[in-house]
N, C-alpha and C positions, 0 to 999 in steps of 0.2 A: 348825650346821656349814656349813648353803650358804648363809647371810650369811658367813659368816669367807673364804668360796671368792669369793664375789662384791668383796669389799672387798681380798683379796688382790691386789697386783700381778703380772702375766704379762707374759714376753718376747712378741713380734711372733708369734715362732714357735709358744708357748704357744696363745696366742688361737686361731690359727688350728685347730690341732687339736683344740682345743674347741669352734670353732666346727663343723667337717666331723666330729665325733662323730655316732653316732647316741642320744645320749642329749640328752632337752629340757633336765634342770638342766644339761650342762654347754655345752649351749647359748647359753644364759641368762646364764651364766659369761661366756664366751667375748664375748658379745655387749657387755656391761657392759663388760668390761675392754677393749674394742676402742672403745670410747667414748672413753675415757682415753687411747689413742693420740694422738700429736703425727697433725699431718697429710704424709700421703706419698700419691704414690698410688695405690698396694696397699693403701692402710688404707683410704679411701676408695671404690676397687672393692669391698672387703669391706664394708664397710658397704652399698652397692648391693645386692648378692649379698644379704645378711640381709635388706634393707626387700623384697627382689621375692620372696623364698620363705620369710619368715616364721623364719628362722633365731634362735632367742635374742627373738625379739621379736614385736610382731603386722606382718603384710604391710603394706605401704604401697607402692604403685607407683610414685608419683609423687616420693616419697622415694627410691623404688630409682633412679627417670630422675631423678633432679636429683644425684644421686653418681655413676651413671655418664658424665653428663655433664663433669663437674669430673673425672674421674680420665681421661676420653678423652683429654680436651684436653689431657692430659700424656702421650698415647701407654699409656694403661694397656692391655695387651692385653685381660684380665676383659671391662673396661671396656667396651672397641669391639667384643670378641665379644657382648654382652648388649646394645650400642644398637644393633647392625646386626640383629641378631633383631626387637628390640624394633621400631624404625622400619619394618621390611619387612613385618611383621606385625601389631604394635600388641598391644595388651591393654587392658583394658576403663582407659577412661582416659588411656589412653596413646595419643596423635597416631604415626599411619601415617603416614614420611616418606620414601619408597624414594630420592627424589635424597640423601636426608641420607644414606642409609644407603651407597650408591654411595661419598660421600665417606669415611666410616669406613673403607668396604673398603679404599678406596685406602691410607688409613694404615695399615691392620691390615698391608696385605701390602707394608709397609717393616720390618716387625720381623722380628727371629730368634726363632726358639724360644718363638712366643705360646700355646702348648699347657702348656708347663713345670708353671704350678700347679695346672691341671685334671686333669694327668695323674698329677699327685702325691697331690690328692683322690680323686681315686676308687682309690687305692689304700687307702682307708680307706672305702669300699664308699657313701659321702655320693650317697644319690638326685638331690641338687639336681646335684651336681658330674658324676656320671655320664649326666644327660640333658643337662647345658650342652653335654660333650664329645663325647657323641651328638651333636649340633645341629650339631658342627665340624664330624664327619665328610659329614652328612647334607649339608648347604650350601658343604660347601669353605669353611669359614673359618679360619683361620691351616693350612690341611692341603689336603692334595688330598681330592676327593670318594670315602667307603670305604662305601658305604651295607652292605654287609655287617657291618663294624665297628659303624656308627651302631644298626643294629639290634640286635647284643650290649648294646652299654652300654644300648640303652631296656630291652632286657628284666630288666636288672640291678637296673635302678630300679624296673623295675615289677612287682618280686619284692617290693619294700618299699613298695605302694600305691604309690606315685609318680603324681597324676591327673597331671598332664603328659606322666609318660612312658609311660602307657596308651595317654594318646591318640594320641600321636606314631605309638606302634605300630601303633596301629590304620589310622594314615593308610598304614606301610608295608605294612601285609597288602591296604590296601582296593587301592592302586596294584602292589604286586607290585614296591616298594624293598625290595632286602637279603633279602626272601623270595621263594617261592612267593606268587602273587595267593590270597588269600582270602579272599572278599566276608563269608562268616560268620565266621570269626573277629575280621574288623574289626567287624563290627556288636555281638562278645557284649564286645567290648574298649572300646570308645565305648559303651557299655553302664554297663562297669562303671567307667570316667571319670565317666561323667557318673550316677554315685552319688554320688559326692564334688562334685555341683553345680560339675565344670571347664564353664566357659562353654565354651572349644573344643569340648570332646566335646560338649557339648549342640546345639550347632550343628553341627557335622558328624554327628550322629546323625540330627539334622532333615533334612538333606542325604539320609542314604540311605534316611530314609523317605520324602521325593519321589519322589526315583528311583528307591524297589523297590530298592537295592543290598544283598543279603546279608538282608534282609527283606520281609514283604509289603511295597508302594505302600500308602502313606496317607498322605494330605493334611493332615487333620486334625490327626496327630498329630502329620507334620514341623510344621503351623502353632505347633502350643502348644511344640514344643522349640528354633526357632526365638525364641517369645515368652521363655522361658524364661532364654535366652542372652543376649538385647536386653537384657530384664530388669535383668542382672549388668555392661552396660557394653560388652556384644560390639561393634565394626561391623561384623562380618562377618556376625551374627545378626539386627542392626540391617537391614542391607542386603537379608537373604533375607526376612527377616520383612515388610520395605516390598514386595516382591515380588510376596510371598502377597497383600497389600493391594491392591495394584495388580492385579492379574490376577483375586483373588477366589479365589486356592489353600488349601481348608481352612478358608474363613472368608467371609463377605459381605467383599463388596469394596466398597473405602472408600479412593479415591485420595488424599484429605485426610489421611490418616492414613499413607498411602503415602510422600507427598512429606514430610510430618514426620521420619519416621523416614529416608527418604534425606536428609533434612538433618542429621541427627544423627549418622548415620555419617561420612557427606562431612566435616564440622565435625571429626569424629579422624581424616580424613585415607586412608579407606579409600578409593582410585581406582576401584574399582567401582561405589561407591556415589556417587562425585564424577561419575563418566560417568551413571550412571543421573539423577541430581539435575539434570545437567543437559540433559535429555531431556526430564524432565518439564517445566525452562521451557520448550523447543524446542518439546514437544507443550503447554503448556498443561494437563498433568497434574496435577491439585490445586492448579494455581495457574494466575496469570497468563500467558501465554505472555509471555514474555522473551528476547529473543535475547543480548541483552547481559552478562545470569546466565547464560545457556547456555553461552556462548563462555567466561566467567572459567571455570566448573568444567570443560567438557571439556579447558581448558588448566591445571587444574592437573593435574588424572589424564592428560595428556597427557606432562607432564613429570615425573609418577611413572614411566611408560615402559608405560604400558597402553596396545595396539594400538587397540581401541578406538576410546578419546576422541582418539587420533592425528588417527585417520581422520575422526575427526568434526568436529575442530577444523579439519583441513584444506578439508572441505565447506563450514565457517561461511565460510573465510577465500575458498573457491571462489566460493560466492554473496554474499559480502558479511552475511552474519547474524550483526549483533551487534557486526559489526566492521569495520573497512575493507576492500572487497576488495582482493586481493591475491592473482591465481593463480598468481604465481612461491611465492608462502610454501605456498598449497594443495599445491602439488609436493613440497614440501620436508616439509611434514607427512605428506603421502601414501608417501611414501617411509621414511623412519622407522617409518611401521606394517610397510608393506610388509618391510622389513627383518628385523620378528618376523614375517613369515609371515602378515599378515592381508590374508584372500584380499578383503575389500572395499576394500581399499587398492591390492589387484592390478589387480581391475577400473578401480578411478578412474583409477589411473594409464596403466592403458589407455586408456581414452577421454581424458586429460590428450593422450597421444602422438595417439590419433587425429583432434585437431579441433584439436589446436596451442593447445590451452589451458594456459597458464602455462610452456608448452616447446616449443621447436621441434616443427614436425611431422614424426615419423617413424612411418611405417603399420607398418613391419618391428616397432619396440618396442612400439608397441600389440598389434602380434598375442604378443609376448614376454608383456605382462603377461597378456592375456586366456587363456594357455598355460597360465601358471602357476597361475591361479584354478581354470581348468578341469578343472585334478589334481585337484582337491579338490570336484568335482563343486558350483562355484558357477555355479547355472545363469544369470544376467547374463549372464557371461562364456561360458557354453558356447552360449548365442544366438550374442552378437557373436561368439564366432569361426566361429560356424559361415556367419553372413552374410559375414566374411573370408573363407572358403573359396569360398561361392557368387561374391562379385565381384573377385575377386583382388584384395583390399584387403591390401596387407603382404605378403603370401605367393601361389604359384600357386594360380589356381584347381581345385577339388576336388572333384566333385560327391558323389563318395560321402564323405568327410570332413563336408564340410557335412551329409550327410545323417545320419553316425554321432553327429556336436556335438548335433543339434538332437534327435535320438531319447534320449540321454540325457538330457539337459531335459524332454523329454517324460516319461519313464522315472518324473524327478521328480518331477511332478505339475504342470508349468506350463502353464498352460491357453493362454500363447501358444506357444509351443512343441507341445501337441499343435495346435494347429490347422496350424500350418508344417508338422506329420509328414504332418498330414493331406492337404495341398496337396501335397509332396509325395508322396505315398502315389498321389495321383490322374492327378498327371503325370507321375509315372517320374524323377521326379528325383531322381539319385544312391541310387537302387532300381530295383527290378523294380516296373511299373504294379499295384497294385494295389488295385479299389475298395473290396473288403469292408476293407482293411485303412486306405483311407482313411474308409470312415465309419465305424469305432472310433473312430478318435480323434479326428476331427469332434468324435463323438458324446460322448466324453471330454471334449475341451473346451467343447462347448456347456452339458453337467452342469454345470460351474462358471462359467455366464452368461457364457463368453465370444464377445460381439456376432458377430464375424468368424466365428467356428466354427458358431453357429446360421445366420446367413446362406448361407454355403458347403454347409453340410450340406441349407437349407434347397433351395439351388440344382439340390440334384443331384436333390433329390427331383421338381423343379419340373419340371424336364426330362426327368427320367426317360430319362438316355441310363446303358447299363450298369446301371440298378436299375428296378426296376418304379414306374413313376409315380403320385407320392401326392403331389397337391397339395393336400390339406387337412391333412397333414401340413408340407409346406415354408409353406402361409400362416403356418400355429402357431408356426413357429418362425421366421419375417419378423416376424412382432407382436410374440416376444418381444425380439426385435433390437433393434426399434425402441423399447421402452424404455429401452435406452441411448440412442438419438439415432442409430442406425449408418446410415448413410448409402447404402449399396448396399441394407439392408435396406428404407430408405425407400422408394427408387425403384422396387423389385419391389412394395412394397404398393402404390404409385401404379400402377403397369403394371395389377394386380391388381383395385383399384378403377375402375381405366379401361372396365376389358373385362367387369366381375363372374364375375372366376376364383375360385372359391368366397365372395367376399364380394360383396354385392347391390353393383349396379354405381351407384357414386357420384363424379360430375367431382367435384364439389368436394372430397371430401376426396382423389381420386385427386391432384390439384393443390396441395394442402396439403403429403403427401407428396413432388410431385417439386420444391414450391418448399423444402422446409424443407433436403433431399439439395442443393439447388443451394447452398444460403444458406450450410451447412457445406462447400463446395468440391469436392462430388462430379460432377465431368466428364459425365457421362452426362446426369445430371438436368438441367444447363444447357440440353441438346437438348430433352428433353419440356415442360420449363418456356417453351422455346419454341414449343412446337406448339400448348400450352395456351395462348399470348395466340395467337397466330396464328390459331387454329381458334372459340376461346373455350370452351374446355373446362372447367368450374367457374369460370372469370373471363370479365369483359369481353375482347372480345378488341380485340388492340392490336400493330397490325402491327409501330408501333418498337418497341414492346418485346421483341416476339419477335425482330425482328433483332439489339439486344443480348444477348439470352441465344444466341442462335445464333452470334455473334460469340463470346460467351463459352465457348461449347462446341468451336469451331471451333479460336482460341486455344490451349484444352487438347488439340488433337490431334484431338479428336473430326468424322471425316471425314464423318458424317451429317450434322450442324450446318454446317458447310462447305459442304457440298451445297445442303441449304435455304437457307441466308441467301445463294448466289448465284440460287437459284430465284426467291426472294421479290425480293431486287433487282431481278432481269434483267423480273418481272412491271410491278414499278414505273416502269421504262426504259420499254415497250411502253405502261402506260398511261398517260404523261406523254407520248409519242410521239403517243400518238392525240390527246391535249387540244391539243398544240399542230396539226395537223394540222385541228383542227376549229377552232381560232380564227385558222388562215390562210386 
């Protein structure tokens, strides 16, 4: 009997409601006899529709994208609703092309009434057909956006196991679309998707055991469901899973293995994974550092429309990396991110405005972008604008503004930013004076090795004005200075070795110290480095020389050095006065 049903001819009309049955023979039916169809391109989209959900036949993806493509390009609405999904998202297989999909949209919304056969499907209850028209409402495609609605037809479908429309669901309970937020019911839904082995749900389920969302945090486990999804073709599983590899999340990390799998996503077209891919040639991660492979992928995910590799492509084009400089194109990049709201994009383009790079200079639109970053507590930007408020760059100056920009930076944990609180904290700037509350965040930021913050903290201890004097404390933290190289820290060690303030008193390395502070452009030390050839303090001593560095110091402002190198002259006058006086 269902050979005599398969070999029977069916009208158009026929087919199709055999094929939107929920019975497999008459599927099967339906499928065969849709074969035997002349070509149109409604037979065609149906045929799509069958190869991407296994309808009458076994799945085949690549069959389902090579019929939706032949029936688009006749305006088949099915058709550009399932390539603009498909491109924007991809599936295991299937190339992630969001400019392509931009283009579909644009054809989709020249048609009338491109819902018509979806909506006539799911009136015969077809899973596939009621989570496609889900996806309508969900995304606004051929319809205005009803996430309330979209959420009806998932849960319709996913009355009838539907892994697609499980997980769909799941996505709107984890985000709070069309429902109430609820972390656990998305995680027991991507749960029970990814029973039926849906790459998506396996990969978003990886996702909320990262993040602890709606379950414990485990690494581990997102690692292997993650692997899982990769596994099946995902790149979006592909790209998290290179991640875990990179970082070492749930697994020994292993960047070889890392940048593989961002090349295999990047390769279907996932922009995430094209921005990350090209990172790693930028850093040299798992591979050669490449500027030239860097710039191609953060411009192709550039022109997927990922902020992102915008911004970053704009950088390449700012310093020339990989590609010809050009800061009018970095502007132009920078601003397209900026456009989606990406606050590094905010900040470049501030500093674009504020140094007149690749666009005229205007202080006013740099203090515009460093504004808008700052909403969004990017602390770059909450420096700069806070140093706009201290020197009236762009806008009036502000002492307490500047003081509030730079305490939330601080707040964040920026170790230059507390040392600036801290400075300010000591001098009453744009606050009330105060020290205990400047050596916290000294003390803050010198915890995280920041040079300028141990030095300053080191200072006040040194002095001992307002705090009880511990100079074996401020040495301890000059020596840790100086393992940067910090240059005011140097000079204190040298002051320190000069005199043997807690350390045995030694010219030589005191002079090592104020030579090495002078040789890195630290003003002060030009003076001592002159006293040292003058006197011969740890070196020969060498009168010209000391007049250069005192010139040098002089130069810089510095009114000691000034001083002496007229002293030291004017000695030279008198004893050249007397030579000639005794050879006349």
């Amino acid at each position: 009997m269902f050979d005599f049903l398969r070999k029977k001819s069916y009208t158009l009309s026929s087919v199709e409601r055999l094929i939107l049955s929920n019975s497999n023979d008459c599927q099967v039916v339906g499928f065969c006899n849709l074969a035997k169809q002349e070509y149109t391109p409604h037979v065609c989209a149906l045929k799509g529709f069958c190869y991407e959900f296994g309808v009458g036949t076994t799945p085949d993806p690549n069959l389902a994208e090579t019929h939706y493509i032949r029936a688009a390009n006749d305006y088949h609405p099915l058709a550009l609703i399932r390539l603009i999904f498909l491109r924007r998202f991809g599936r295991p297989n299937i190339r992630i092309d969001r400019r392509e999909a931009n283009h579909y949209m644009s054809i989709l919304n020249t048609l009338k009434e491109p819902l018509l056969f979806l909506e006539k499907a799911t009136t015969l209850n077809n899973p596939h057909a009621l989570y496609v028209l889900g996806t309508c409402f969900h995304d606004a495609l051929g319809t205005v956006k009803d996430p309330s609605r979209a959420v009806v037809l998932y849960q319709q479908a996913a009355l009838q196991d539907h892994p697609p429309s499980i997980s769909i669901l799941a996505f709107c309970y984890l985000e709070g679309f069309g429902v109430v937020k609820d972390e656990d019911k998305a995680y027991e839904l991507y749960t029970r998707a990814a029973s039926f082995n849906d790459s998506v749900a396996l990969y978003n389920l990886g996702y909320l055991y990262e993040e602890g969302r709606g379950v414990q945090k485990d690494c581990s486990k997102a690692f292997l469901l993650y692997k899982q999804s990769a596994d099946l073709g995902n790149p979006f599983g592909m790209n998290s899973l290179a991640f875990c590899y990179e970082e070492g999340i749930g697994c020994t990390k292993d960047e070889g293995k890392a940048f593989s799998l961002y090349k295999k996503s990047a390769e279907q077209g996932y922009p995430w994974a094209q921005s990350n891919l090209a990172y790693c040639y930028q850093r040299g991660i798992g591979t050669k550092v490449d500027y030239t492979r860097s710039c191609h992928w953060y411009k192709r995910a550039a022109h997927q429309n990922l902020s992102r590799a915008q911004h970053n492509l704009g950088h390449c084009y700012q310093q020339g990396l990989g590609v010809k400089k050009d800061e009018g194109l970095a502007v132009i990049w920078y601003k397209k991110a900026a456009a989606l709201g990406n606050v590094y994009a905010y900040h470049s383009l501030g500093n674009c405005f504020a140094n007149g790079s690749g666009v005229k200079k205007n202080e006013e639109d740099a203090v515009k972008y460093y504004t808008l970053a700052a909403k969004d507590n990017f602390v770059p930007s909450l420096i700069s604008l806070s140093f706009c408020y201290r020197m009236g760059t762009g806008i009036s100056r502000n002492a307490e503004l500047c003081f509030e920009n730079m305490k939330k930076a601080a707040h964040l944990g920026n170790s230059y930013a507390q040392n600036c609180l801290g400075f300010f904290y000591e001098e009453g700037f744009g606050c009330p004076k105060n020290i205990e509350d400047a050596l916290l965040w000294y003390q803050k930021s010198a915890d995280q090795n920041n040079a300028w913050a141990q030095t300053n903290l080191g200072n006040i201890y040194f002095e001992g004005v307002s705090v009880r004097m511990d100079r074996e404390k401020a040495v301890s933290l000059f020596q840790q200075a100086i393992q940067q190289e910090h240059t005011r820290a140097l000079n204190k060690m040298g002051y320190c070795y000069e005199e043997g303030i807690v350390v045995n008193k030694n010219p030589n390395k005191a002079f090592s110290c104020y030579f090495k502070a002078s040789l890195r452009g630290y003003s002060r030390s030009h003076y001592n480095v002159g006293r040292c050839y003058e006197n011969g303090i740890g070196v020969f001593k060498d009168i010209d020389t000391s007049l250069v560095y005192f010139y040098r110091g002089s130069f810089c402002g510095d009114f000691r050095a000034k001083e002496r190198m007229k002293k030291v002259l004017v000695s030279f006058i008198r004893y050249e006065n007397r030579e000639y006086s005794r050879c006349a």
